[in-house]
C-alpha positions as CSV (number, residue, x, y, z in Angstrom):
1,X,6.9,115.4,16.8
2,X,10.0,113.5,17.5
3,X,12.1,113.4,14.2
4,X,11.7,109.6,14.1
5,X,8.4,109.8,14.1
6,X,8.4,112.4,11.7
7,X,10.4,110.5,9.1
8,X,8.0,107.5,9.3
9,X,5.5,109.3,8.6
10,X,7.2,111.0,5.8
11,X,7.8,107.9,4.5
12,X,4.3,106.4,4.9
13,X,3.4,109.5,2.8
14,X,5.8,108.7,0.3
15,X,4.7,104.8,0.1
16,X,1.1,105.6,1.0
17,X,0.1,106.0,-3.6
18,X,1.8,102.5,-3.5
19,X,0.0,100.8,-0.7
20,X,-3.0,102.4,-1.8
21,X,-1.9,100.6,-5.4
22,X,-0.8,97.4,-4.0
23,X,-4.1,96.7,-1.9
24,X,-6.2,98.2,-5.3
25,X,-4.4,94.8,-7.3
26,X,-5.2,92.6,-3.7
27,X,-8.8,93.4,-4.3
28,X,-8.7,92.9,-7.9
29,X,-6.9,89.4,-7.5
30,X,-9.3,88.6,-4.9
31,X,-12.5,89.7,-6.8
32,X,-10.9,87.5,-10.0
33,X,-10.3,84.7,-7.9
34,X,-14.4,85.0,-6.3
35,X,-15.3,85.2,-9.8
36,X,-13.2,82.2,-11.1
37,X,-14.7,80.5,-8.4
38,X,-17.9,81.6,-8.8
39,X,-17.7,80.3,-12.5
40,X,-16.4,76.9,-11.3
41,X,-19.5,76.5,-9.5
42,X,-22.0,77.5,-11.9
43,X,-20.1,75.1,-14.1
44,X,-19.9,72.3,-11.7
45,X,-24.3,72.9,-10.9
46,X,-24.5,72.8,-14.6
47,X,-22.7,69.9,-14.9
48,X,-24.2,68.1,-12.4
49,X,-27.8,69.0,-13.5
50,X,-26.6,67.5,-17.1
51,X,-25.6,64.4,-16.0
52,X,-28.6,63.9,-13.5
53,X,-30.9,65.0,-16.9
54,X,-29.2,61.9,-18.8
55,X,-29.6,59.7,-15.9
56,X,-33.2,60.4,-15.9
57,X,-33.9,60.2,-19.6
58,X,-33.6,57.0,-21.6
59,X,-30.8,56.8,-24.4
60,X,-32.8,55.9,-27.5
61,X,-30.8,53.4,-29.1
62,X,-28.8,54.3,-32.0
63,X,-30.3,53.2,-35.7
64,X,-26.7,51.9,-36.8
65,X,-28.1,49.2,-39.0
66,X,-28.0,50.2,-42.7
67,X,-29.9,48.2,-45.6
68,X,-26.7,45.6,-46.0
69,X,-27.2,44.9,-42.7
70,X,-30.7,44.3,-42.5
71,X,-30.4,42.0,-45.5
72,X,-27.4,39.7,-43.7
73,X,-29.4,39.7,-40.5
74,X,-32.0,38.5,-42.5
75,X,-30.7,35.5,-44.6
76,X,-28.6,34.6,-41.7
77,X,-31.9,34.4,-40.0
78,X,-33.4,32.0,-42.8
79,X,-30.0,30.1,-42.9
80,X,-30.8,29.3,-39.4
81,X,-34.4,28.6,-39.9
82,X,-33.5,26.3,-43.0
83,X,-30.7,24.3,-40.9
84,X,-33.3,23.8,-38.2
85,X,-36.3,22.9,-40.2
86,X,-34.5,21.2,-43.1
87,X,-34.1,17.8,-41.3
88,X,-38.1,17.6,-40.2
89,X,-39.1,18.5,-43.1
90,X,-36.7,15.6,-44.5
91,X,-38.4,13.3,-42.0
92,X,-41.9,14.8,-43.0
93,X,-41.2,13.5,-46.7
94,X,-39.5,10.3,-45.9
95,X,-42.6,9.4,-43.6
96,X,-45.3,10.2,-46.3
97,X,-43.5,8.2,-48.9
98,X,-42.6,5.2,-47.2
99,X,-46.3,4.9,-45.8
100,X,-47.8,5.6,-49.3
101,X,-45.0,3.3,-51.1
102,X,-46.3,0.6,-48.3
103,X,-49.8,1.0,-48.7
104,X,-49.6,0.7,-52.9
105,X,-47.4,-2.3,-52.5
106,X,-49.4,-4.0,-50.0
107,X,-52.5,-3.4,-52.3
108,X,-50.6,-4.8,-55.3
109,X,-49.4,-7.9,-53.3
110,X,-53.1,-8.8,-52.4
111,X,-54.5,-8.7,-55.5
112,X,-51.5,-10.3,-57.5
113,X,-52.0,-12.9,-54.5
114,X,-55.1,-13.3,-55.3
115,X,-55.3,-13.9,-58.9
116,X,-53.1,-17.2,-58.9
117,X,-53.8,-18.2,-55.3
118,X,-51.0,-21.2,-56.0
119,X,-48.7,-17.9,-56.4
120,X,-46.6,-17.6,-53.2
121,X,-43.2,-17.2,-51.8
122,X,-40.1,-16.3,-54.2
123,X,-42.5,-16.4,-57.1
124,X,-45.0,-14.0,-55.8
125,X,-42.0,-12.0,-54.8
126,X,-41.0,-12.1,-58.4
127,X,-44.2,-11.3,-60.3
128,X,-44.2,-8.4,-57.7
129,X,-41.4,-6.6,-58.6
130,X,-41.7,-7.6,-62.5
131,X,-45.3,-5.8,-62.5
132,X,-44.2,-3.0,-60.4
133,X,-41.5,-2.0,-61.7
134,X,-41.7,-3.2,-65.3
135,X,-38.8,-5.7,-65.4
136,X,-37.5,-8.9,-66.7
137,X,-37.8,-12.1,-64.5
138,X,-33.6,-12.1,-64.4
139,X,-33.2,-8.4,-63.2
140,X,-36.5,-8.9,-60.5
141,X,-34.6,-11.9,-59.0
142,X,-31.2,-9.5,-58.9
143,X,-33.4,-7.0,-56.7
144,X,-34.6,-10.2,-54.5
145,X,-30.8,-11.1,-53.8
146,X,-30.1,-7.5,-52.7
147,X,-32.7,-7.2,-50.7
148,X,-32.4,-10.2,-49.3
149,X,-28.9,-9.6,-48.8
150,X,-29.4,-6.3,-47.0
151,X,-32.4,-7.1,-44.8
152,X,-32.9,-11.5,-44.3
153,X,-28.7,-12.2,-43.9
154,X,-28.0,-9.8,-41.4
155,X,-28.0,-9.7,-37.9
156,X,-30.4,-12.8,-37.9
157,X,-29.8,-14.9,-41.3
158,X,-33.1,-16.1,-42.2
159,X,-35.7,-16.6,-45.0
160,X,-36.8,-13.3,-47.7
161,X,-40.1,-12.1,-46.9
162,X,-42.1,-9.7,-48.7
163,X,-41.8,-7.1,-46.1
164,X,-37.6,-6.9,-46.7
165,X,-38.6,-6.6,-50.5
166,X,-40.7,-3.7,-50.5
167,X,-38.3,-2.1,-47.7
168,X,-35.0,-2.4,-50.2
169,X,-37.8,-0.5,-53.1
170,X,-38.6,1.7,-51.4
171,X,-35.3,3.1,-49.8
172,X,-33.3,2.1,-52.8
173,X,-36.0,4.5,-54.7
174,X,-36.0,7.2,-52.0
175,X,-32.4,7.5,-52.0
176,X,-32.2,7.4,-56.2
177,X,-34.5,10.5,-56.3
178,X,-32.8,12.6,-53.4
179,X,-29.1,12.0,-54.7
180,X,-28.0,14.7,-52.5
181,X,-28.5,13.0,-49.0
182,X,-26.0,10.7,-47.7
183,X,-29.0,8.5,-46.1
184,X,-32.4,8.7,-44.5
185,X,-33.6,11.1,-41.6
186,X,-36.2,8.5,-40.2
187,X,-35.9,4.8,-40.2
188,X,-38.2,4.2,-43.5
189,X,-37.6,0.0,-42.9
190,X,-39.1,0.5,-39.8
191,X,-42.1,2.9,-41.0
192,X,-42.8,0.1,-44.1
193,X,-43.2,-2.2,-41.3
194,X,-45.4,-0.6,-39.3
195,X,-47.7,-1.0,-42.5
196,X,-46.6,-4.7,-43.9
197,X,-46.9,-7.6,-41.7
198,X,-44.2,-9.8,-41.6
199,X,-45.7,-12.9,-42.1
200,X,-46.2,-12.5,-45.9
């Protein structure tokens, strides 16, 4: 064997333990790097099959609401309910007492018409209001210059009728009993006329 040849081969032999070392740690990098990625996968699948599973099923929705809670949502529900239903129920009431007012007054007016039939006018206007509400001549004609004031002099200026009488009662009384409103729902004038006529 030439002495070249000779002395790469001794010196094969005397790297071969390291070689044989150096491609050992190649395979053991390799084989760590399969099983990393082998790892990766299964983590990836995994992953994948988690997120496809919570896809699939429904979220049930979280009970966040605690007993405060449930007691706010609640009277802000009936605060609502009361802000919408407060007014008809306003209107309900102002409805059922002008007609019943009107009907009682109506009644009385007959019957008090009846009794003096030379009664009419101002005067029946007068005994009216003294019998019905229980006062003096004086403060009954007071009422008939309000009301005539507030329902004969304006838009149209014309004569009192009995119908602006009873319409000034009635609303003046509504309005005395329910201090707390500012004014009517409903147009009450025009509910007491729908039950007096206007030619008395």
């Amino acid at each position: 064997m030439p002495k070249s040849m000779s002395h790469i081969a001794d010196t094969c032999a005397d790297y071969s333990p390291a070689v044989s070392c150096w491609t050992s740690l190649s395979n053991m990098r390799c084989l760590k790097q399969f099983d990393s990625l082998e790892n990766n996968h299964a983590t990836l699948v995994r992953n994948i099959n988690n997120g496809c599973q919570a896809m699939q099923t429904p979220k049930e929705p979280e009970d966040n609401n605690s007993a405060a809670e449930l007691e706010r949502s609640g009277r802000f529900n009936l605060e609502r309910l009361s802000r919408y239903t407060s007014p008809l129920v306003a209107a309900w009431r102002e409805l059922r007492f002008a007609k019943k007012a009107g009907r009682l007054a109506l009644a009385r007016y007959q019957r008090l018409r009846a009794e003096p039939p030379e009664l009419a006018g101002q005067g029946l206007y007068e005994a009216f209001v003294c019998e019905r509400n229980a006062l003096e001549a004086s403060a009954a004609r007071g009422i008939l210059q309000r009301a005539e004031a507030s329902f004969a002099a304006w838009p149209n200026d014309r004569n009192l009728i009995f119908r602006d009488v009873v319409q000034y009662l009635v609303i003046s009384e509504y309005l005395a009993a329910h201090a707390e409103r500012s004014g009517t729902t409903t147009n009450m004038a025009r509910i007491i006329a729908q039950v007096i006529p206007g030619q008395l």
